[in-house]
C-alpha positions as CSV (number, residue, x, y, z in Angstrom):
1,X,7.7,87.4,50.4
2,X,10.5,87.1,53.1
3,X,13.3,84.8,52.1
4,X,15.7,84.3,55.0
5,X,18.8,81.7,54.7
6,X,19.2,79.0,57.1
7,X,22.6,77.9,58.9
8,X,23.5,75.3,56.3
9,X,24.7,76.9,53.1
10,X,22.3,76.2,50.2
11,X,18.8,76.2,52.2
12,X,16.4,79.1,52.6
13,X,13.2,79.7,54.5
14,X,10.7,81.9,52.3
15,X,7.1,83.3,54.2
16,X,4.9,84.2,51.9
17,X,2.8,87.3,52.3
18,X,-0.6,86.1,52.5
19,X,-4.2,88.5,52.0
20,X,-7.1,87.4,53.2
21,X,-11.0,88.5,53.0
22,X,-14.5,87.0,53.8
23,X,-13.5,85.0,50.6
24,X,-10.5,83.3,52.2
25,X,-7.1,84.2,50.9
26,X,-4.7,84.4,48.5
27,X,-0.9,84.5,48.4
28,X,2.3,83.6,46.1
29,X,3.9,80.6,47.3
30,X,6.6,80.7,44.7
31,X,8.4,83.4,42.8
32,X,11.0,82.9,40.5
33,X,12.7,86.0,40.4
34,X,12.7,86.5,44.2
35,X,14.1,83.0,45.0
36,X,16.7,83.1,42.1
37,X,17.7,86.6,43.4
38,X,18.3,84.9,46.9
39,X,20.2,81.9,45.8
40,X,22.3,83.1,42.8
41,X,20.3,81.4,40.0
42,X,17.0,80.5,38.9
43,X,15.3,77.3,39.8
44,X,14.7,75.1,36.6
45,X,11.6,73.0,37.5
46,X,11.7,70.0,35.5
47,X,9.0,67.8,38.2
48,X,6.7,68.4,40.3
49,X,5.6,65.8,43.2
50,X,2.9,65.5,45.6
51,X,3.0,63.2,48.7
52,X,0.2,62.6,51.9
53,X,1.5,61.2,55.0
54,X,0.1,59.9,58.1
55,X,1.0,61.3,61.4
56,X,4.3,59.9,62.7
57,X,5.4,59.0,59.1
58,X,8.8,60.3,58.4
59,X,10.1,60.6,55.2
60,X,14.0,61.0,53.9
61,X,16.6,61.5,54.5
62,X,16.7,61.7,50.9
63,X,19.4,63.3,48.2
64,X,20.8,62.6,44.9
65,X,24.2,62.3,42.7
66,X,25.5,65.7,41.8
67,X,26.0,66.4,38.9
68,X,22.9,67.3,38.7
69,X,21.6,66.6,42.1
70,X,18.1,67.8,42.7
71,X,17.4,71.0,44.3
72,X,13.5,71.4,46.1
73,X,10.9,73.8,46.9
74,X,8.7,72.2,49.5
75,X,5.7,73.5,50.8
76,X,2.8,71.9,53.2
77,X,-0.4,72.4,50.8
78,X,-2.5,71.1,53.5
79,X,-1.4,70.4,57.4
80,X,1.4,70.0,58.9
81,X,4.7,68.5,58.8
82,X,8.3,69.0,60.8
83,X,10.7,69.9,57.2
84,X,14.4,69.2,57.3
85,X,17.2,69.8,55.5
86,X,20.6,67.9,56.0
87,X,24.1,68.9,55.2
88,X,25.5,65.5,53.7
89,X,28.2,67.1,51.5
90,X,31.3,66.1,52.7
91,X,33.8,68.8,53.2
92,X,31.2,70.8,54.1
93,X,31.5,73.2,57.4
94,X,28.5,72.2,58.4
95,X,28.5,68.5,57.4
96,X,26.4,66.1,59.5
97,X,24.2,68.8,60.9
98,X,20.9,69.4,60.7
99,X,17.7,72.3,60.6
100,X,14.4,72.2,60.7
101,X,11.1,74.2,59.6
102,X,7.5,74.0,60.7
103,X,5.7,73.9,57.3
104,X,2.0,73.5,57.7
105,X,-1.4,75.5,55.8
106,X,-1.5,78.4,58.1
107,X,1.5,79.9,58.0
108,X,2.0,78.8,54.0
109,X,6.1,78.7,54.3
110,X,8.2,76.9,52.4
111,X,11.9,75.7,52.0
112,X,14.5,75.6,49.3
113,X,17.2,73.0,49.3
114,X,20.0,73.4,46.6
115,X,21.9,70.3,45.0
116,X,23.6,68.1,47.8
117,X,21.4,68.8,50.5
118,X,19.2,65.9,52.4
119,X,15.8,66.1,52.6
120,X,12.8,64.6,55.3
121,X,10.0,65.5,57.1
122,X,7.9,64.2,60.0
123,X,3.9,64.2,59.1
124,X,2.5,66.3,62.3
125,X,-1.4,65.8,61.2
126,X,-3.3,63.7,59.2
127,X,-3.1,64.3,55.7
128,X,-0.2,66.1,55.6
129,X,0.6,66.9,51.9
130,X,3.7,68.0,51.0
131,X,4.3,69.8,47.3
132,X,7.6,69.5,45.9
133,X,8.8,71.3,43.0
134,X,12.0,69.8,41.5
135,X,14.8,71.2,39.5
136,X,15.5,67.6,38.1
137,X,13.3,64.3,37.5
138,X,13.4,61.4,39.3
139,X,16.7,59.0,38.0
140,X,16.6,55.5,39.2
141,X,19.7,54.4,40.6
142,X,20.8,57.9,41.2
143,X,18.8,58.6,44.3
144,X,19.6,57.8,47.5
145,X,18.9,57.9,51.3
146,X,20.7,58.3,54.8
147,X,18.3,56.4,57.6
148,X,16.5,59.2,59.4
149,X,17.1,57.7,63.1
150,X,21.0,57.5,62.7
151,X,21.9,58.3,66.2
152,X,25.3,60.3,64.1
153,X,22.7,63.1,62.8
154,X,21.1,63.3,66.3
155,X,17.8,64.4,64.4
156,X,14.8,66.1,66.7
157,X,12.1,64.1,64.9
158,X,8.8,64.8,67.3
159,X,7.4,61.3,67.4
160,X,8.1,58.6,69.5
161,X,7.8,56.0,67.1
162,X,8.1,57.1,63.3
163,X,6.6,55.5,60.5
164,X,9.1,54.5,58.2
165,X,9.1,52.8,54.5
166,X,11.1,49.8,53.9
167,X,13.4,51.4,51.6
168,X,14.1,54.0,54.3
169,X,14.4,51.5,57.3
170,X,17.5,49.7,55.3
171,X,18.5,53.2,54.1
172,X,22.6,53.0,55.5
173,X,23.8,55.6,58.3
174,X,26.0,58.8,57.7
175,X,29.0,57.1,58.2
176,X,28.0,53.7,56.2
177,X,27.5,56.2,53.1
178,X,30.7,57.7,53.1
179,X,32.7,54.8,53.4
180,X,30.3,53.5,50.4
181,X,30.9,56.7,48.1
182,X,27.6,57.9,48.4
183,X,27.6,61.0,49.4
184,X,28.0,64.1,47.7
185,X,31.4,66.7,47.2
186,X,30.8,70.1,48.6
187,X,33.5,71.5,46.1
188,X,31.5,69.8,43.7
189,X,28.4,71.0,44.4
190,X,29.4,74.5,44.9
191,X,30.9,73.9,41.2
192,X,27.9,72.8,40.3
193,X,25.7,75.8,41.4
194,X,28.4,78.0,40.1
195,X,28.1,77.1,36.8
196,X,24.1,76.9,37.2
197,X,24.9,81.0,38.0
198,X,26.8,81.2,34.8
199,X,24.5,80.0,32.6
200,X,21.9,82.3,34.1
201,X,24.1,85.2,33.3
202,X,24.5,84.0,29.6
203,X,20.8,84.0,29.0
């Protein structure tokens, strides 16, 4: 397993290593150990989601309130689908930029987001289904979204014209969720995974 960090601070790329026979072929898609030696800590998984999309959909740019935030593991189980991760923690270096990776169910990658980071993809085939594994459930009224098309984050998406959900479409821009106190701290989200290190280290 290959785990190589992307340019925002937080996300990593991780390639499986995958054997194959005249049975068809087998390979670890997540390790514990390996990621958590990577990133500093271990991933507590506390859900698990499972989403199929139709070609053009796009889905995100989602993130959540931090403390505790919600870091993902995403893979493409079946398919494939443009993955990207978002820096929308203010005070960030890299704030308002943006990085994508091809996940689909050939090459069997997958990406890790920590706490902070936004999330979307664009569905590239029919079918597409994504598998998320989540180190915190789902908290109404603690989730929200930055509108994938804002012209601000300039995003690559490779479709003419995406398929969005409601809730997505009316989903403010970059700037519209600052001014609104939405978005996340990066001191406090680099607090956050510190202490997520600490704990590790009392175990």
């Amino acid at each position: 397993m290959k785990i190589r960090p992307l340019t925002i601070e937080g996300a990593f790329e991780v390639t499986p290593v995958q054997h194959g026979d005249e049975r068809g072929s087998f390979l670890e898609w997540y390790r514990f150990d390996h990621l958590a030696e990577a990133v500093g800590h271990r991933l507590d998984l506390a859900q698990a989601n499972l989403s199929t999309s139709a070609p053009g959909v796009v889905r995100g740019i989602h993130f959540a309130d931090v403390p505790p935030g919600q870091a993902k593991y995403v893979t493409c189980v079946s398919g494939a689908v443009l993955d990207v991760v978002v820096d929308l923690r203010t005070g960030s270096p890299t704030f308002g930029s943006w990085e994508a990776v091809r996940l689909d169910d050939q090459d069997r990658r997958a990406v890790y987001l920590s706490e902070g980071l936004g999330h979307g993809f664009c569905a590239l085939t029919e079918g597409a289904t994504v598998a998320y594994l989540c180190s915190s459930t789902y908290r109404p009224g603690h989730e929200h979204g930055v509108h994938p098309l804002d012209p601000e984050l300039g995003i690559a998406w490779p479709v003419t014209e995406p398929v969005l959900s409601a809730k997505d479409a009316a989903a403010p821009s970059l700037a519209e969720a600052g001014v609104n106190g939405l978005l996340p701290r990066y001191d406090i989200c680099n607090d956050f995974v510190k202490s997520l290190s600490q704990i590790d280290d009392s175990r």
